[in-house]
C-alpha positions as CSV (number, residue, x, y, z in Angstrom):
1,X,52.8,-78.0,174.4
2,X,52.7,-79.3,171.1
3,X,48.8,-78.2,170.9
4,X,49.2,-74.6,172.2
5,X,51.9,-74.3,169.5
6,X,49.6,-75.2,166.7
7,X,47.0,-73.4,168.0
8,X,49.1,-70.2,168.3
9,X,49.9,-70.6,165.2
10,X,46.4,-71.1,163.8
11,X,45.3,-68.1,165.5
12,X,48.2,-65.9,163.8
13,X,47.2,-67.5,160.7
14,X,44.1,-67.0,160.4
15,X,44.7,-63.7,161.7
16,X,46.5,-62.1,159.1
17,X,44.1,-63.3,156.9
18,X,40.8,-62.1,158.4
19,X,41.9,-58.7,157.3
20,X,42.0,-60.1,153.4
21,X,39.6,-61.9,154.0
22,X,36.7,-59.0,154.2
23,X,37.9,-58.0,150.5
24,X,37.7,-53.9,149.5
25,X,35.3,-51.2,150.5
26,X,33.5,-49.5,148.0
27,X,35.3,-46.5,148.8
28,X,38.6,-48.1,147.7
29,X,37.0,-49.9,144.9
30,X,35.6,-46.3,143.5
31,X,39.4,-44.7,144.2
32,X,41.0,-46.8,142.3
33,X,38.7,-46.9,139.4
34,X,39.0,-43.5,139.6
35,X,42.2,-43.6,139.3
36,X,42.2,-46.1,136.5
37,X,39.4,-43.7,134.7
38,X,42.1,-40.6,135.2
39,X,45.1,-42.8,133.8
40,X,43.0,-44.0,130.9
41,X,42.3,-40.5,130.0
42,X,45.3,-39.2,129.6
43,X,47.0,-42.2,127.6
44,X,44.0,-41.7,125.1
45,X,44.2,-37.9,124.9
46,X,48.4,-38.4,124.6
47,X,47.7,-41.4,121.7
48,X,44.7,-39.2,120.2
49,X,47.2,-35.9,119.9
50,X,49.9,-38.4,118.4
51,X,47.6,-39.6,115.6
52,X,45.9,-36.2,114.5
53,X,49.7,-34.8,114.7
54,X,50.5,-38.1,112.4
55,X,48.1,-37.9,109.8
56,X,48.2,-34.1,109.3
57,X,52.3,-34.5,108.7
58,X,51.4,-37.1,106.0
59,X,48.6,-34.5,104.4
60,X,51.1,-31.8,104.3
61,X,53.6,-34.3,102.9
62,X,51.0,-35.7,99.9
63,X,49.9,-31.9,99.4
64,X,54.1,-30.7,99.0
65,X,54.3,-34.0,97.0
66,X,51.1,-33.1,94.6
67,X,52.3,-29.5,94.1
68,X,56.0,-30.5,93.7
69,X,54.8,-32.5,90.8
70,X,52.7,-30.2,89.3
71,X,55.1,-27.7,89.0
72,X,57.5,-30.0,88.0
73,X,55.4,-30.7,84.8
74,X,54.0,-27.4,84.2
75,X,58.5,-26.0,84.1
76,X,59.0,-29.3,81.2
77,X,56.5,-28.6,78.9
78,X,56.5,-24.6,79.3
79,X,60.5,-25.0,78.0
80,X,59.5,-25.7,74.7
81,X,57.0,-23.7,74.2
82,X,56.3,-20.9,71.1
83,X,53.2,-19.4,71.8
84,X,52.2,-18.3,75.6
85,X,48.9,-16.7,76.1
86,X,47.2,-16.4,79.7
87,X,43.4,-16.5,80.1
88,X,42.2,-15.0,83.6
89,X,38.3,-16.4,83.4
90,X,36.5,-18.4,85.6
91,X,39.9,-20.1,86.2
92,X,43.6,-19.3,85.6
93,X,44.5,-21.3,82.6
94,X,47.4,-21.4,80.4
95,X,47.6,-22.0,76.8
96,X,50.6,-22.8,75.0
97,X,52.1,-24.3,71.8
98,X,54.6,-26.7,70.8
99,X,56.2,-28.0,67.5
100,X,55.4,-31.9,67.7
101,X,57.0,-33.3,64.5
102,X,56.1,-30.2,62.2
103,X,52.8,-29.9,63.3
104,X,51.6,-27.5,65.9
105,X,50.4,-28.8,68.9
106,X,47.9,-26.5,71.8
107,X,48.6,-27.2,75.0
108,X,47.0,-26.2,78.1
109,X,46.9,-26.2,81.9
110,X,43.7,-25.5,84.0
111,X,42.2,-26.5,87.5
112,X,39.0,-28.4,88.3
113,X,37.9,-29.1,90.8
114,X,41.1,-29.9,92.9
115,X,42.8,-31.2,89.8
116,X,45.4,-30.1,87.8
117,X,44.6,-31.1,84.2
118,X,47.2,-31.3,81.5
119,X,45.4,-31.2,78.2
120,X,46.4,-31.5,74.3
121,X,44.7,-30.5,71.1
122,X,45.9,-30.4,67.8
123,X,45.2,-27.7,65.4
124,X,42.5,-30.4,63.7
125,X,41.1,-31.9,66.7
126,X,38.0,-29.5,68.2
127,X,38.2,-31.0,71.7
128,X,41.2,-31.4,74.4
129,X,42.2,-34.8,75.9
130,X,43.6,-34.5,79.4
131,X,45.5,-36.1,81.9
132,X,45.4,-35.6,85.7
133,X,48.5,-34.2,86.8
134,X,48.0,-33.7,90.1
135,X,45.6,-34.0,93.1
136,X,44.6,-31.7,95.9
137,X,45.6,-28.0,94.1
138,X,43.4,-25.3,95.4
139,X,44.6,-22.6,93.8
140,X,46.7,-21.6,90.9
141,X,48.0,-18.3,89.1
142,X,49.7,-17.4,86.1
143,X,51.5,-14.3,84.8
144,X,54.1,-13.4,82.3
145,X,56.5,-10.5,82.5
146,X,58.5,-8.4,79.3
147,X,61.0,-10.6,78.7
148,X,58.5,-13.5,78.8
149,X,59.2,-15.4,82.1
150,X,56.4,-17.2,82.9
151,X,55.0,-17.2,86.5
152,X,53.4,-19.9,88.3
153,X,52.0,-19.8,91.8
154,X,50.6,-23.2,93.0
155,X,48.8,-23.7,96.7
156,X,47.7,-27.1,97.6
157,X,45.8,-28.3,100.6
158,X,43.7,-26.4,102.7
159,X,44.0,-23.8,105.2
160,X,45.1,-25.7,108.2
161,X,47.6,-27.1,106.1
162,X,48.4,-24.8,103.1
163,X,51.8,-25.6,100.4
164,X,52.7,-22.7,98.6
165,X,54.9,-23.1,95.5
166,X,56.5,-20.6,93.5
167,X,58.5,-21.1,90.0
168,X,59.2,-19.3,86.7
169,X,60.4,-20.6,83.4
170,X,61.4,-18.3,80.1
171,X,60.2,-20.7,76.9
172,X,62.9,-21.2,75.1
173,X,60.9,-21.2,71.6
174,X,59.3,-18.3,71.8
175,X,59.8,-15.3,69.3
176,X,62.8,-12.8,70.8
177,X,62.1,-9.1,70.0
178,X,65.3,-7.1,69.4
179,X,66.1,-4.4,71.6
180,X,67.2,-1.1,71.2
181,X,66.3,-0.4,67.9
């Protein structure tokens, strides 16, 4: 009996394992790569969406960031200005002067090319030295109103992703006219 067991057993065996034995059909084997294919798809489109979403926040951050500052520096050096005359040319630019230690000082603010230039001259100099004050500025207006508050209208970025800032400053230096008389 001892031989019919072990063959019984053999049989059994190797039964359940003739059916692992033959391996996939190519019908399964293209299912589940299909499958796979379909699964891939999606978690690339989901991690694709995630990334463009990513890096437009952190261009609309450095744009807000870019135009915060530029505003920020145009609103200083405005406060102490004397003279405010605004130039509507080719570009919108700003001209303004300051008292630097008795001696007049012209001042200016323009756009080129996507920068925000801040530029000096004294009255004895015959060209400007600059400073980048900011990057990515697209766009940038200037106006002045009767009792002298000065405008400023910044947009950074592009159109996708457009900042649009908005201050005013009244120069503190600048020659009051009387009223009413």
């Amino acid at each position: 009996m001892p031989a019919d067991d072990r063959m019984g057993r053999d049989v059994i065996f190797s039964g359940k394992h003739s059916r692992w034995a033959k391996g996939f059909t190519l019908i399964e084997l293209l299912v589940t790569l299909a499958v796979l294919g379909f699964v891939i798809t999606a978690l690339y489109t989901f991690y694709l969406a995630g990334l463009q979403g990513w890096n437009r926040s952190i261009d609309h951050m450095e744009y807000q960031q870019s135009a915060r500052i530029a505003m920020d520096k145009m609103i200083t050096e405005l406060r102490y200005a004397h003279l405010v005359e605004i130039r509507h040319d080719n570009n919108e630019i700003i001209y303004f002067k300051i008292n630097i230690a008795g001696k007049s000082t012209l001042f200016r603010f323009r756009l080129s090319s996507g920068q925000l230039l801040f530029e000096q001259r004294t009255d004895l100099d015959t060209h400007y030295a600059y400073n980048v004050v900011a990057l990515g500025i697209s766009e940038l207006t200037f106006s002045i109103d009767e009792t002298e508050t000065v405008f400023i209208i910044i947009k950074a970025g592009d159109e996708s992703n457009e900042i649009i800032l908005c201050g005013s400053i009244r120069p503190r230096n600048l020659p009051r006219t009387e009223s009413g008389s």
